[in-house]
C-alpha positions as a Markdown table, in Angstrom:
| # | Residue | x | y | z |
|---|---|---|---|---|
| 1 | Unk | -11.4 | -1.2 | -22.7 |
| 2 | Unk | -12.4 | 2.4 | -21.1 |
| 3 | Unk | -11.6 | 1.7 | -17.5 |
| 4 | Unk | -12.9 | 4.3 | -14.5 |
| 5 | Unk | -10.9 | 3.4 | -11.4 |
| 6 | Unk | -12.5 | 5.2 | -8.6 |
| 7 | Unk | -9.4 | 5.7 | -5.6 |
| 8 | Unk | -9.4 | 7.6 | -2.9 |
| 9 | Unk | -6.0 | 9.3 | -2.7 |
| 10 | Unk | -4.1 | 10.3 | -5.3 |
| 11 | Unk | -0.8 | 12.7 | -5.3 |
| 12 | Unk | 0.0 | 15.0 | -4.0 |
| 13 | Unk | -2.0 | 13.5 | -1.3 |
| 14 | Unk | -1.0 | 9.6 | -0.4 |
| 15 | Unk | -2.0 | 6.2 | 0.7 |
| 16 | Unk | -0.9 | 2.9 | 0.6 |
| 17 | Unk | -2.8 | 1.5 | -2.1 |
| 18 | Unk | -1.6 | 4.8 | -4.4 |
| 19 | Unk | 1.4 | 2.9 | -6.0 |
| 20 | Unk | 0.8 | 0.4 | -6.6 |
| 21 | Unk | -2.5 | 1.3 | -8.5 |
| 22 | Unk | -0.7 | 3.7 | -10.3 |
| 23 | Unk | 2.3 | 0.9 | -11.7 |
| 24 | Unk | -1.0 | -1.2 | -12.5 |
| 25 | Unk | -2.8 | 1.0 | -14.6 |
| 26 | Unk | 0.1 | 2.5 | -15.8 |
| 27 | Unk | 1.1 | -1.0 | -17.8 |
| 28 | Unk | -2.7 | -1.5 | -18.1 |
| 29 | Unk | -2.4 | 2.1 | -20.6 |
| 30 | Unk | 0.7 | 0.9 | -22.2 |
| 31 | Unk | -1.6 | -2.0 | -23.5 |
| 32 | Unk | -3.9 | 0.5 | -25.4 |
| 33 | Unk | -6.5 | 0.2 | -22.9 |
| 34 | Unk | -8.1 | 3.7 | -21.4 |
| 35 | Unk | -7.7 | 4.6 | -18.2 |
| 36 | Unk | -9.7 | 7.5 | -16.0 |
| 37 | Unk | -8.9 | 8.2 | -11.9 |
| 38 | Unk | -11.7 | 9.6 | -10.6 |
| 39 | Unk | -10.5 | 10.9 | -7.2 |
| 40 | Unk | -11.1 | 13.3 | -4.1 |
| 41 | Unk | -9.9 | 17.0 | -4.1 |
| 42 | Unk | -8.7 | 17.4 | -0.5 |
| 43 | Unk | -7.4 | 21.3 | -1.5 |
| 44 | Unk | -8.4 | 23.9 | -3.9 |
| 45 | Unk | -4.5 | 23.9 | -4.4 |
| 46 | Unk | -4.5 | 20.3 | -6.0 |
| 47 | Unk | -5.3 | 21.1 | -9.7 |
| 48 | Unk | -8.5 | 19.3 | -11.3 |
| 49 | Unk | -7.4 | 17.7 | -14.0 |
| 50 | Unk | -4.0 | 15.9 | -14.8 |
| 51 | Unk | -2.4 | 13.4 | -17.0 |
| 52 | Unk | -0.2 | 10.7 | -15.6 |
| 53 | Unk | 1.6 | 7.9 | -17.4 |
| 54 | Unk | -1.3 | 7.9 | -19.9 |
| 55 | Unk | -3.7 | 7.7 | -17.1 |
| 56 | Unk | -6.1 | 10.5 | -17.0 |
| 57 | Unk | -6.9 | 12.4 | -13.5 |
| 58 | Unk | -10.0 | 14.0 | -12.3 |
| 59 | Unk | -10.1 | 15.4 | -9.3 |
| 60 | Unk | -13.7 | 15.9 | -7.8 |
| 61 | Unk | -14.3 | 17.3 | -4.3 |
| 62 | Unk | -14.5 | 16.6 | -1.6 |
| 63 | Unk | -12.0 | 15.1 | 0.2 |
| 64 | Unk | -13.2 | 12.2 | 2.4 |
| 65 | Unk | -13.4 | 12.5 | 6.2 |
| 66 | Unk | -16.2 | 11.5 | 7.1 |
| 67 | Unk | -19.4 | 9.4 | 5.7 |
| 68 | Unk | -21.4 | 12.7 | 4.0 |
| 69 | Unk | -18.3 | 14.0 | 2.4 |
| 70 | Unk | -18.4 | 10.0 | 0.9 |
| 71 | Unk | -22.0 | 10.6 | 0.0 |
| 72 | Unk | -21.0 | 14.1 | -1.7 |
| 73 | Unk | -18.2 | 12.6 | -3.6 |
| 74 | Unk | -20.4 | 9.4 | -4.5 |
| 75 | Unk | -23.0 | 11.8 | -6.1 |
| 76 | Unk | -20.6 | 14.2 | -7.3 |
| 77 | Unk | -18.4 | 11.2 | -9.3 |
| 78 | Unk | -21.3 | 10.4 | -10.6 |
| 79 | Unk | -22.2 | 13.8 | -12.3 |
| 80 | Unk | -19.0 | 14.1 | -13.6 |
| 81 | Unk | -19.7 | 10.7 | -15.6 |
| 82 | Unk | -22.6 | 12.1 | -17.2 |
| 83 | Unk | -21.5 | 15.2 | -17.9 |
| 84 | Unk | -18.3 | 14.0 | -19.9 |
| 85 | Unk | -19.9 | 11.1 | -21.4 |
| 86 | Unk | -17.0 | 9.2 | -20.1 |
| 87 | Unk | -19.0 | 5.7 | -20.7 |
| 88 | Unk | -16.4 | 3.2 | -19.2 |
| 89 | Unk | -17.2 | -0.6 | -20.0 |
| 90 | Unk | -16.3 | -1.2 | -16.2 |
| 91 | Unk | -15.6 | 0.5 | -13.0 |
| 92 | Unk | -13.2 | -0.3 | -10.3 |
| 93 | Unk | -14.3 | 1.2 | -7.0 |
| 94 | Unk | -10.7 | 0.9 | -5.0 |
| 95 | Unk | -12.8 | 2.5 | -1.9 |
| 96 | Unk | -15.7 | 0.0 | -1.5 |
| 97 | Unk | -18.0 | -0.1 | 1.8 |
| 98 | Unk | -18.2 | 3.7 | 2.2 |
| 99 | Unk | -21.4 | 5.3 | 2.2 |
| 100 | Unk | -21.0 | 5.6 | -1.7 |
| 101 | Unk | -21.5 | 2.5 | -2.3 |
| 102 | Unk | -24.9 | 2.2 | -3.1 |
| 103 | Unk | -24.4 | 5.6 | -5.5 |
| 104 | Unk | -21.5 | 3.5 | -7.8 |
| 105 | Unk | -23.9 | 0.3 | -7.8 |
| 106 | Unk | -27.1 | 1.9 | -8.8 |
| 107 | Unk | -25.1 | 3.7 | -11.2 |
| 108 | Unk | -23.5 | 0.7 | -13.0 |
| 109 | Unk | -26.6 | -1.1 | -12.4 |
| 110 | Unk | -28.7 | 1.1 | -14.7 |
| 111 | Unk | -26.0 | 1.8 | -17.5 |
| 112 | Unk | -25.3 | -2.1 | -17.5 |
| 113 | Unk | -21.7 | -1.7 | -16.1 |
| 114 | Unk | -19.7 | -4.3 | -14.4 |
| 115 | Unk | -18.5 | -3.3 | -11.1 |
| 116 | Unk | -15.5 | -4.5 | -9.5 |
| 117 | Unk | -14.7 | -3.6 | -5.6 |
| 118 | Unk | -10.8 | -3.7 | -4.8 |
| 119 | Unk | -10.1 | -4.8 | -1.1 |
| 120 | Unk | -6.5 | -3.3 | 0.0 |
| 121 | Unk | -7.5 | -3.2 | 4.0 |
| 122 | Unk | -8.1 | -5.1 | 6.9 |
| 123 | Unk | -10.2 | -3.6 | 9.4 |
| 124 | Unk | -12.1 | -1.4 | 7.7 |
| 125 | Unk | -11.9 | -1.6 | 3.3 |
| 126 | Unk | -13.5 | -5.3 | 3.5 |
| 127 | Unk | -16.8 | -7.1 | 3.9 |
| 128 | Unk | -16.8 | -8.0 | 7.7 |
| 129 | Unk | -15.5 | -4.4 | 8.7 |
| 130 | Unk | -18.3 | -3.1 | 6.9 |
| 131 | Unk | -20.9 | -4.6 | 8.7 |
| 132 | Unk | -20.0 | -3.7 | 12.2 |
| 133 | Unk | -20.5 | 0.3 | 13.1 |
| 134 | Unk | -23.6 | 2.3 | 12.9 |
| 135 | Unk | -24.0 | 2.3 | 9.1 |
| 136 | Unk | -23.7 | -1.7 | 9.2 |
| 137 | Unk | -27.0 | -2.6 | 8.6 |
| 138 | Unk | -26.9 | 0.0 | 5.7 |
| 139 | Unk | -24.1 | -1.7 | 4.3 |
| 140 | Unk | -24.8 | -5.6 | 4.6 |
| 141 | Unk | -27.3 | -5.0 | 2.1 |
| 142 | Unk | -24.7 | -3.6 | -0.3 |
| 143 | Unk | -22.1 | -5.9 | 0.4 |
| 144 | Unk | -23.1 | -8.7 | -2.1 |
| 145 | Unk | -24.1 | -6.5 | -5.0 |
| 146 | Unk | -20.3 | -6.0 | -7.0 |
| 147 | Unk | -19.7 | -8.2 | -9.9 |
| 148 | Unk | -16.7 | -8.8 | -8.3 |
| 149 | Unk | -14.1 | -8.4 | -5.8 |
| 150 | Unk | -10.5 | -8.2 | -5.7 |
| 151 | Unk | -8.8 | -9.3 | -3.0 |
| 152 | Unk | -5.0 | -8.3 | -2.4 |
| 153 | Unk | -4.1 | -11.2 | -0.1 |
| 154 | Unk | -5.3 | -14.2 | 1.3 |
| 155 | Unk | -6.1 | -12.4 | 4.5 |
| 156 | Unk | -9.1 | -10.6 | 2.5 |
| 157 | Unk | -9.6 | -13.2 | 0.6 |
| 158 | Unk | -11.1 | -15.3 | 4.0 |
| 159 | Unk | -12.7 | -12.2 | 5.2 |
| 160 | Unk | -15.0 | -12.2 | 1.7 |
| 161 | Unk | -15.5 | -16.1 | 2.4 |
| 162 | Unk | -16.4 | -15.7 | 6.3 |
| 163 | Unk | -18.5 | -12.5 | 5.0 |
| 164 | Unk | -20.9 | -15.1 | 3.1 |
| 165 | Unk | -19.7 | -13.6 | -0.4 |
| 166 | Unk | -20.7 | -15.6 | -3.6 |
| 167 | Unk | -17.3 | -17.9 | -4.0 |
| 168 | Unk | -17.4 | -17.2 | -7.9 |
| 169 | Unk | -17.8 | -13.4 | -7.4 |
| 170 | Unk | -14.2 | -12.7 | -5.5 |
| 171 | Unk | -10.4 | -14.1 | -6.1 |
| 172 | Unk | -6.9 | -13.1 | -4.6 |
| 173 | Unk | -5.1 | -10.9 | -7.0 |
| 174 | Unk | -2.1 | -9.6 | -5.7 |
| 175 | Unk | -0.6 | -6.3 | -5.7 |
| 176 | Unk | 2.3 | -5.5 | -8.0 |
| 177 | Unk | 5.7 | -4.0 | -8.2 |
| 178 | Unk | 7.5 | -2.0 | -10.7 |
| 179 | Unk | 10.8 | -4.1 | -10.7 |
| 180 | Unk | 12.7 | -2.0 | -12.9 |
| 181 | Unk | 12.0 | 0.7 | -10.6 |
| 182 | Unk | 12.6 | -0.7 | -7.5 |
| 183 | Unk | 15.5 | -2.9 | -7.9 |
| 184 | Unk | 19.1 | -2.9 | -6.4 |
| 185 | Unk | 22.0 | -0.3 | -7.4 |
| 186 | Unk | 24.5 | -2.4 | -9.9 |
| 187 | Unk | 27.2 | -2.3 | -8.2 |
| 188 | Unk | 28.3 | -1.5 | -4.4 |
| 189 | Unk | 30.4 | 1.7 | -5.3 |
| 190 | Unk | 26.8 | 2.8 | -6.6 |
| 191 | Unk | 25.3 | 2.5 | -3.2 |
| 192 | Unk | 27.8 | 3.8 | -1.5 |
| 193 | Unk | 27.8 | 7.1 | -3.8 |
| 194 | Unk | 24.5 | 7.5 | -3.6 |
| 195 | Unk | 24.2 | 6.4 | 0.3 |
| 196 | Unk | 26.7 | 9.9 | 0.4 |
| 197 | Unk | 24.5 | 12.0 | -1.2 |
| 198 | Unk | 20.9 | 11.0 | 0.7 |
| 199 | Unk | 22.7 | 10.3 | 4.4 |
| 200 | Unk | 26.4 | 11.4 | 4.5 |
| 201 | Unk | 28.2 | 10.8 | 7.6 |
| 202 | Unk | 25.7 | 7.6 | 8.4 |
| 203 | Unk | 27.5 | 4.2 | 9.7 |
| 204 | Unk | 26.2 | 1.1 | 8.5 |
| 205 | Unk | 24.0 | -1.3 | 8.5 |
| 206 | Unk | 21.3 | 0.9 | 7.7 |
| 207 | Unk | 18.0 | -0.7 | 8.9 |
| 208 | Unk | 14.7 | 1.3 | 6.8 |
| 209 | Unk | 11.0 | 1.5 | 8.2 |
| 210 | Unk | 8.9 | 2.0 | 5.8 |
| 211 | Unk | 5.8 | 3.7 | 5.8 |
| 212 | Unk | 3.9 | 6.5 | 7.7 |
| 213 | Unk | 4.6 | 7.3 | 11.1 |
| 214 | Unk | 1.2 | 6.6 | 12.6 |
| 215 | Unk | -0.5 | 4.2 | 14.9 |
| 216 | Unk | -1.6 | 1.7 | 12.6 |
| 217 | Unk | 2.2 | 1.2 | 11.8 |
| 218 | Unk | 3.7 | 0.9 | 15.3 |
| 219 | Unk | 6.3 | 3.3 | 14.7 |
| 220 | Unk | 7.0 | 3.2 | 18.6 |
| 221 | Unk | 7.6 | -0.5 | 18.7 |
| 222 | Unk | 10.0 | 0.2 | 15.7 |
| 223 | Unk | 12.0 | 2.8 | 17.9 |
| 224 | Unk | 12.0 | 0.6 | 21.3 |
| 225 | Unk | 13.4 | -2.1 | 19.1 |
| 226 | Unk | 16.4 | 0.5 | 18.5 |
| 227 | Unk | 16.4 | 1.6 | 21.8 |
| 228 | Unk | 18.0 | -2.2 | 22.9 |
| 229 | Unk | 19.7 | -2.2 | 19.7 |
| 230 | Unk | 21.7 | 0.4 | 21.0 |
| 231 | Unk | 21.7 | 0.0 | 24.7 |
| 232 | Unk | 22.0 | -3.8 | 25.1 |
| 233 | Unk | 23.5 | -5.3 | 21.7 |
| 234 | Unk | 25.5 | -1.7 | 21.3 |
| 235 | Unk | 25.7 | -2.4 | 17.4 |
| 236 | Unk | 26.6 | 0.6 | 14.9 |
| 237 | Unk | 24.0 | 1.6 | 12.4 |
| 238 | Unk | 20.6 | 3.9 | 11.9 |
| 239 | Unk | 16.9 | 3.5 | 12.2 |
| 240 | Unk | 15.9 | 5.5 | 9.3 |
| 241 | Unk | 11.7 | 6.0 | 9.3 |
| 242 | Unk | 11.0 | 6.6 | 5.5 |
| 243 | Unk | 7.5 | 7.9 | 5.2 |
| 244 | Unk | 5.3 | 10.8 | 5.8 |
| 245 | Unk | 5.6 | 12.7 | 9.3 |
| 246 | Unk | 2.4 | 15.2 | 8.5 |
| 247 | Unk | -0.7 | 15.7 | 6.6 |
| 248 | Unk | -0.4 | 15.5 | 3.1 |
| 249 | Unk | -4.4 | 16.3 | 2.3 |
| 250 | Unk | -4.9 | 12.8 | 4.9 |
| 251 | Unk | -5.5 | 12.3 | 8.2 |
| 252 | Unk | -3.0 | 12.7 | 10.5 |
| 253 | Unk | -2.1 | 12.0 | 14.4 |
| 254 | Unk | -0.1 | 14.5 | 14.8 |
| 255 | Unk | 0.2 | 14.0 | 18.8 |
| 256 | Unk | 1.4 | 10.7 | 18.2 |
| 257 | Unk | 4.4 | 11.8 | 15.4 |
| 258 | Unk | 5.1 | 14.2 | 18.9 |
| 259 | Unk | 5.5 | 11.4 | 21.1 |
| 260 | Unk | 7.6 | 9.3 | 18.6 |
| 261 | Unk | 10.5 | 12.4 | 18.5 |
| 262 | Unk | 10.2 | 13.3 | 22.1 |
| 263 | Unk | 10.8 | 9.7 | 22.6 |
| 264 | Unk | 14.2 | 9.6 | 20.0 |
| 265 | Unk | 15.4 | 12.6 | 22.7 |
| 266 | Unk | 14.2 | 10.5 | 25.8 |
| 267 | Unk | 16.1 | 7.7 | 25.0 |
| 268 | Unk | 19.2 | 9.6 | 23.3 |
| 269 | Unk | 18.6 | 8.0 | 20.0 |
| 270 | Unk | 19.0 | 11.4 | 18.3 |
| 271 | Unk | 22.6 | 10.3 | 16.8 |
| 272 | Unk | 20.9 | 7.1 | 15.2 |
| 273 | Unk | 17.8 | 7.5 | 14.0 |
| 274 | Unk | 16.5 | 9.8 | 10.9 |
| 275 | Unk | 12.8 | 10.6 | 9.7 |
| 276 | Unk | 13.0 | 11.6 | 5.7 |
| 277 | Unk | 9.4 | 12.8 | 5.6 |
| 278 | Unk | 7.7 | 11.8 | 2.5 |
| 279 | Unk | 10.2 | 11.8 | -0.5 |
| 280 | Unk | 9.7 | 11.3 | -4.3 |
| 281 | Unk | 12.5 | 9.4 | -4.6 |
| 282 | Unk | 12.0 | 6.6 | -1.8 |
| 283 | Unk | 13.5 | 4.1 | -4.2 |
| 284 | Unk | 16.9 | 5.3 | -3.3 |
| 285 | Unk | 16.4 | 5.0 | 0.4 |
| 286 | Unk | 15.5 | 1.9 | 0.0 |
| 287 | Unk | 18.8 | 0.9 | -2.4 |
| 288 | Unk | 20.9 | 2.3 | -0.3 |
| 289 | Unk | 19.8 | 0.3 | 2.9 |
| 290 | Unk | 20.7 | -2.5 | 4.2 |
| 291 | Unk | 17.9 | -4.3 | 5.7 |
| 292 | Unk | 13.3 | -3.4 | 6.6 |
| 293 | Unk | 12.1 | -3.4 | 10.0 |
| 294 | Unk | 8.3 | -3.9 | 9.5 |
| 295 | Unk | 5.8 | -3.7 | 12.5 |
| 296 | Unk | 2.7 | -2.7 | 11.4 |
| 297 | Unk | -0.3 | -3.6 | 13.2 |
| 298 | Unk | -2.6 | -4.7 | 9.9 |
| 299 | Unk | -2.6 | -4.2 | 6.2 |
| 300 | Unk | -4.0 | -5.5 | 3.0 |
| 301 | Unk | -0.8 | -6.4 | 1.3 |
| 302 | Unk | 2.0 | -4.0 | 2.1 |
| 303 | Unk | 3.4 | -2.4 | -1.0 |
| 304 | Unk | 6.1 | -0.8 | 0.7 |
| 305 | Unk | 7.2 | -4.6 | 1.7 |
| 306 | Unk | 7.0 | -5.4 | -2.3 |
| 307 | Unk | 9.0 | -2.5 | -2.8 |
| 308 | Unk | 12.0 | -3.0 | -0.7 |
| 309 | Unk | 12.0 | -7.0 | -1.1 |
| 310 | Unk | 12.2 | -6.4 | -5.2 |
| 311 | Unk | 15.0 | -3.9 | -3.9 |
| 312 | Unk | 16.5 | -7.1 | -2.9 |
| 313 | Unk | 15.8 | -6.2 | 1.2 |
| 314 | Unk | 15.9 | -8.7 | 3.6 |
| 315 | Unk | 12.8 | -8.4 | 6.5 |
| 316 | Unk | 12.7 | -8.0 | 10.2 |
| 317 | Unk | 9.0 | -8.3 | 10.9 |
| 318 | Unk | 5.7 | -8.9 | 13.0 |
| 319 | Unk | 3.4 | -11.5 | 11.7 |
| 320 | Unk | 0.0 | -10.6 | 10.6 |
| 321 | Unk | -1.9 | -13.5 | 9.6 |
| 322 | Unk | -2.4 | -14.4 | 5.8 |
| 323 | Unk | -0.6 | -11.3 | 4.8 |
| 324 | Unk | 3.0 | -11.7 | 6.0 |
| 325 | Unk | 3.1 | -15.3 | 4.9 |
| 326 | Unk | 2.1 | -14.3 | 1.3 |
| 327 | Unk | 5.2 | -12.6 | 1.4 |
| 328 | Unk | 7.8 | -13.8 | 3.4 |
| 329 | Unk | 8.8 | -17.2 | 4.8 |
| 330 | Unk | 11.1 | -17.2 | 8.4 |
| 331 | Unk | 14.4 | -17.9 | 7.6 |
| 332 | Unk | 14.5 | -17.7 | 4.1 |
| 333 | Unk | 13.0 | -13.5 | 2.9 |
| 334 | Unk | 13.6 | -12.7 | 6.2 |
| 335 | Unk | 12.5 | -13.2 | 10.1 |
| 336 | Unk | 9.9 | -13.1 | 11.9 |
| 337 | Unk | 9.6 | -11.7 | 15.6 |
| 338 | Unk | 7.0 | -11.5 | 18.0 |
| 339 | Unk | 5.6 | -7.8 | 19.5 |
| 340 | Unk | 7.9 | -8.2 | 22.5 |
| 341 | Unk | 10.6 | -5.1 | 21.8 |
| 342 | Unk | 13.2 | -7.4 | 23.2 |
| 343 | Unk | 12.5 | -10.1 | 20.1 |
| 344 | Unk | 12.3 | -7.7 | 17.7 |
| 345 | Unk | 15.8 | -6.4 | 18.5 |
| 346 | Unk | 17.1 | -10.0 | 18.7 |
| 347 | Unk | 15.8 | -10.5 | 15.3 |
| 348 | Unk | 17.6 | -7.3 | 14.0 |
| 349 | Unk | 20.8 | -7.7 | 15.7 |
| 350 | Unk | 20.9 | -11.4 | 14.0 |
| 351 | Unk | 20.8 | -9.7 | 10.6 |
| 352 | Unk | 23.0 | -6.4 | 11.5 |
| 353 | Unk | 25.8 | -8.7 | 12.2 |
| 354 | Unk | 25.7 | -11.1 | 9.5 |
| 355 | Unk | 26.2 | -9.7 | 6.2 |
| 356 | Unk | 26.6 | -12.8 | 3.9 |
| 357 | Unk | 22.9 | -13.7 | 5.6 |
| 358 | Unk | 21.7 | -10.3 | 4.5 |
| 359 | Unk | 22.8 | -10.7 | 0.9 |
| 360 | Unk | 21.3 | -14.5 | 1.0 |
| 361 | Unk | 18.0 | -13.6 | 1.9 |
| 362 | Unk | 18.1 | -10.3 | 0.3 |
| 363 | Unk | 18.5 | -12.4 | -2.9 |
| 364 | Unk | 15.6 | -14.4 | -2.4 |
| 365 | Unk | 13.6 | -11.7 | -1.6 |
| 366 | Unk | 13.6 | -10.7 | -5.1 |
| 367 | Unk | 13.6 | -13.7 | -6.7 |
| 368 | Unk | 10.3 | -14.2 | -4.5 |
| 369 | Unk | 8.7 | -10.9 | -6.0 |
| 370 | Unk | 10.0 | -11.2 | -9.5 |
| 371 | Unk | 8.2 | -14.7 | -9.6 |
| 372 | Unk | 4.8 | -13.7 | -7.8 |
| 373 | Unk | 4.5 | -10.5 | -7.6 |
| 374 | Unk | 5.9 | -8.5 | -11.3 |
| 375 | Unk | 3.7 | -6.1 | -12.8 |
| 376 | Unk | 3.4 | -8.2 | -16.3 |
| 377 | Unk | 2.2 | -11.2 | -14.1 |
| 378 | Unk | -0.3 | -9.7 | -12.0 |
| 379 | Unk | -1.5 | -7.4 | -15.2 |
| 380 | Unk | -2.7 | -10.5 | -17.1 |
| 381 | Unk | -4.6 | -11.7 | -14.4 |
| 382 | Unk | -6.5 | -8.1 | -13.9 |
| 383 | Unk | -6.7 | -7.5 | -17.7 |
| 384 | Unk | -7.9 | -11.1 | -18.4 |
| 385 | Unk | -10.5 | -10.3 | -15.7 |
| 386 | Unk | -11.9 | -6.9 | -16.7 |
| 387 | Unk | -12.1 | -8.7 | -20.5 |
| 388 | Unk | -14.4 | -11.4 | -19.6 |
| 389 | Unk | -16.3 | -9.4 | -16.7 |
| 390 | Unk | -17.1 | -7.1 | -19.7 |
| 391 | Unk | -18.2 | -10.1 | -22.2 |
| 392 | Unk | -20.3 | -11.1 | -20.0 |
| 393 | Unk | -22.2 | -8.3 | -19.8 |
| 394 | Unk | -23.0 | -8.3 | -23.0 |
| 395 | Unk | -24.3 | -11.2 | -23.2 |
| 396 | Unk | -26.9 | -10.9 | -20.6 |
């Protein structure tokens, strides 16, 4: 198969739904299978073309902020198909309901293509969200013409059935997890060397927020957790946000990332709480703590959940409905809490106190992902797809 995956971040500039469609393809290449990322440039600086596990990279500005630079980078893709003869025998469009839409379907409807849209977001990448706003009316007409759709959880999997989608045109197909990458140290003495060289001088239990510090993610429900962590429980330990504190070619509150650190000063959490920034090696954060504190608002499926769970994590979290429940069950990967601050800390200090409880649902946790979530399991299901999408194509 020649496969054109159409995604609209790609590093040096990052998004949730990056990773894990990296590790996918990646494995996807390692089965002989071609694999092209046609993505947005969102700098000169980015280079055009590059090569990555086997995947091949094209770069094609520009960057998406609005609904004419999708337009642009619709037309734009679509140039770039002709003029390298790429002929794929299917495309994945891993941004579908933006104003390119209609570019990629006309396009694969002509050149007898299967199309396949890949939902990874509530609340705006899925049917429903795509209907409401200006361009809705636009877009409902759009909306039913994919082959098929991939939906991440079962959360997008009722917003394609409420949507009115064809029931044989979509399926839940989670996201995956590169277990040999993110898995626990061997040993303790590991951790604990390692925990030296990222955070030296830091007292456990180390309790890791994964993610971008933005809105979306509730960074500063996260941090009044800690603040009654500290001041009413008075337990040892850090808040460590792991994730990106700027632009990295994205778009970026940067007046809320303010308020978050004037905040860490207000409350004199300076002495317990650390931001990392965006680092290449977030596996090791995540190996070297001791528990996740997740509070974001909505997702699709969040990989940086499947990350620290196969890193054998146990979860403090907000529910989101049909997405946290693919993932976690209360009491057994982890618990669940309500938005109230106060709960939230509860939650944690149960956790930060009990260590054998930790390791227990820890375990589980990545038993839980290595069952449902490894990347050979959820590659058959996408490669088996792709094969008889394409087959049937042919036929017709």
């Amino acid at each position: 198969m020649k496969i054109a995956v159409i995604i609209g971040r790609y590093p040096p500039v990052f998004g949730g739904a990056t990773p894990t469609l990296i590790t996918l393809f990646s494995e996807i290449v390692k089965r002989g299978h071609d694999v092209i990322f046609l993505t947005p440039m969102y700098s000169s600086d980015h280079s055009k073309y590059d090569t990555h596990n086997g995947i091949k990279v094209i770069r094609i500005p520009p960057g998406l902020n609005n609904g004419l630079s999708e337009l642009r980078f619709g037309f734009r893709t679509i140039l770039y198909l002709i003029k390298f003869k790429l002929n794929p025998d299917i495309i994945i469009d891993s941004i579908p309901y933006a104003m390119s839409m209609p570019i990629f379907q006309s396009f694969a409807k002509f050149n007898k293509i299967p199309l396949v849209a890949r939902l990874t977001q509530i609340g705006s990448n899925e049917p429903l969200a795509a209907k409401r706003g200006k361009t809705g009316i636009i877009k409902s007409f759009f909306i039913n013409n994919y082959d098929f759709t991939v939906c991440i959880s079962t959360a997008l999997e009722k917003q394609c059935r409420l949507a009115g989608l064809n029931s044989n045109k979509y399926s839940k197909i989670y996201n995956c997890v590169d277990t040999k990458k993110f898995s626990p140290f061997e040993s303790k003495d590991e951790a604990d060397k390692k925990k030296m060289d990222l955070l030296p001088e830091v007292r456990r239990p180390i309790v890791i927020v994964p993610g971008s510090v933005i809105p979306r993610k509730r960074s500063h429900l996260a941090l009044a957790a800690w603040k009654i962590i500290k001041k009413k429980y008075k337990l040892d330990g850090v808040l460590v946000f792991a994730g990106p504190l700027k632009s990295y070619g994205q778009q970026f509150n940067n007046d809320y990332v303010s308020n978050i650190l004037n905040n860490v000063q207000k409350y004199g959490l300076q002495n317990s709480v650390i931001f990392t920034d965006h680092k290449e090696n977030i596996d090791e954060y995540y190996k070297i703590s001791d528990l996740v504190l997740f509070v974001s608002e909505r997702e699709g499926l969040p990989n940086v959940l499947l990350e620290c769970m196969s890193c054998g994590l146990p979860i403090v979290c907000t529910k989101i409905d049909n997405i946290t429940s693919d993932l976690i069950q209360d009491g057994t990967e982890g618990l669940y809490a309500t938005d109230d601050p106060n709960d939230i800390a509860k939650k944690l200090s149960i956790l930060m106190k009990d260590d054998k409880l930790r390791l227990k649902m820890g375990t589980l946790c990545k038993d839980r992902i290595n069952k449902k979530f490894n990347v050979n399991r959820i590659t058959n299901k996408i490669e088996a797809l792709f094969s008889n999408l394409i087959k049937n194509y042919k036929v017709k």
